[in-house]
N, C-alpha and C positions, 0 to 999 in steps of 0.2 A: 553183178558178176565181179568177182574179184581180180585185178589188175592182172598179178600175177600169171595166174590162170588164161589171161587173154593173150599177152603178152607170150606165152608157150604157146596157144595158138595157131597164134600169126609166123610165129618160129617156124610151128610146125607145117603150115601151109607152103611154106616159103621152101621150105628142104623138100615137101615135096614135091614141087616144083623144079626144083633146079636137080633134084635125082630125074624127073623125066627126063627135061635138058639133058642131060648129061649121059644118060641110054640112048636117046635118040641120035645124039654124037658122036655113039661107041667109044666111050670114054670111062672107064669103071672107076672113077671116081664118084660115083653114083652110089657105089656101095656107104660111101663116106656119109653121105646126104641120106639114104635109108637110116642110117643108124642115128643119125641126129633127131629126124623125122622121129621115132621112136624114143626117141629118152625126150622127148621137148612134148610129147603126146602125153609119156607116160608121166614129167611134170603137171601139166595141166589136167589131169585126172585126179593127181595126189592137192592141189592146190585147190578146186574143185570142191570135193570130200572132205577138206580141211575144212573151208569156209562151211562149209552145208554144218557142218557137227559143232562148230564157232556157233554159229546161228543159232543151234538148237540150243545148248548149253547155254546162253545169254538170254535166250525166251523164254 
């Protein structure tokens, strides 16, 4: 698993997380933490795909 890619992960676990938090507070800074959640997902998918196609190309 490449670093990168785990590392957006755990970002992404972690925002959303703290977007529940943050609803459940009625607090719309939540929208803040959705969108991070989302670009740090949508890292780790491209990070992901990179390494997969790394692989193939080097085998």
């Amino acid at each position: 698993m490449p670093r990168l890619a785990l590392f957006a992960l755990v970002v992404c676990a972690l925002a959303v997380v703290a977007a529940v938090l943050s609803f459940t507070q009625g607090m719309w800074i939540g929208v803040v933490w959705v969108l991070v959640a989302g670009l740090s997902s949508n890292m780790a998918i491209y990070y992901f795909r990179k390494a997969r196609i790394d692989r193939a190309a080097a085998g």
